[in-house]
C-alpha positions in Angstrom: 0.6 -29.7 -151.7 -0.2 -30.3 -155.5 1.8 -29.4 -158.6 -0.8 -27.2 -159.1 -0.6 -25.0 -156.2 3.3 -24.8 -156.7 2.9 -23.7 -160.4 1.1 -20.9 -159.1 3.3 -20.1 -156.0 6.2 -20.1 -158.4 4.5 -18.4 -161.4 3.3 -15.2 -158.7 6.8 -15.4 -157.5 8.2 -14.3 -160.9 5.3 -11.9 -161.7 6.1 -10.1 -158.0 9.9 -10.5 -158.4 10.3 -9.3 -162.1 8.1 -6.5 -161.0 10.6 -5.9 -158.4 13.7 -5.7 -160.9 12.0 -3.6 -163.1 11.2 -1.4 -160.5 14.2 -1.0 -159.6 15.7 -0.3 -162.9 13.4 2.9 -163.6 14.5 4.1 -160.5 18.1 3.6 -161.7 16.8 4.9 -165.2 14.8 7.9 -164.4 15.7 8.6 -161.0 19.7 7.5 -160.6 20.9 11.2 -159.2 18.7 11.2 -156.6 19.0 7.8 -155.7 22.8 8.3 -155.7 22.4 11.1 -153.3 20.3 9.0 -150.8 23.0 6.0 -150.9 26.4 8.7 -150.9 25.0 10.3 -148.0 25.0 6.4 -146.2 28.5 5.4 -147.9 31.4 6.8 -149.5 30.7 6.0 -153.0 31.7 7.1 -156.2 28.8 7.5 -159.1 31.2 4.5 -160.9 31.4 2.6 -158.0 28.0 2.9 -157.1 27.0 1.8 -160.6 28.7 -1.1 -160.9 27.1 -2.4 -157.4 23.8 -1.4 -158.9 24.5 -3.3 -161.9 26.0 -6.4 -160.5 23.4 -6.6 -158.0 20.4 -6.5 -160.8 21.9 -9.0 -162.7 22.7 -11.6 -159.8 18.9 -10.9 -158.8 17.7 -12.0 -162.2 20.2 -14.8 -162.1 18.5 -16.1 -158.9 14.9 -15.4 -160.4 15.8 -17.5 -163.5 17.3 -20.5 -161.2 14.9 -20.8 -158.7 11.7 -19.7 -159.9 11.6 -20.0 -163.7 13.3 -23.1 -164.2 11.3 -25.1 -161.1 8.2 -23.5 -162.9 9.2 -24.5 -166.4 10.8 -28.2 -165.0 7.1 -28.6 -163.4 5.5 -27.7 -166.7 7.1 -30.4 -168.5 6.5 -33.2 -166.0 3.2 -32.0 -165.1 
């Protein structure tokens, strides 16, 4: 496998995951009652509670997007 090919593994990997996070922040955005329906019907949840999961769980995603797939891409930039 070339540096080449793993550059553009890792670079789809951030266009597909960052599409994924924004994704689901409009739904949070534009959508947040109805999403809060569909997950209080599943679990007991209060609108603060379920918040605060939402938000902590969108920022440990982008967390993990910028430690393993933009700074392998970047670290492969500069040695490549």
């Amino acid at each position: 496998m070339t540096t080449d090919i793993i550059l553009a593994v890792l670079g789809w990997c951030i266009v597909i995951n960052f599409g994924i996070l924004l994704f689901w922040w409009f739904c949070l955005m534009f959508a947040h009652d109805w999403v809060y329906r569909i997950h209080s019907k599943w679990f007991k949840l209060s609108a603060e509670k379920f918040d605060e999961i939402h938000y902590t769980s969108i920022a440990f995603f982008k967390i993990c997007i910028f430690i393993f797939n933009i700074a392998p891409y970047f670290a492969l930039r500069i040695i490549g």
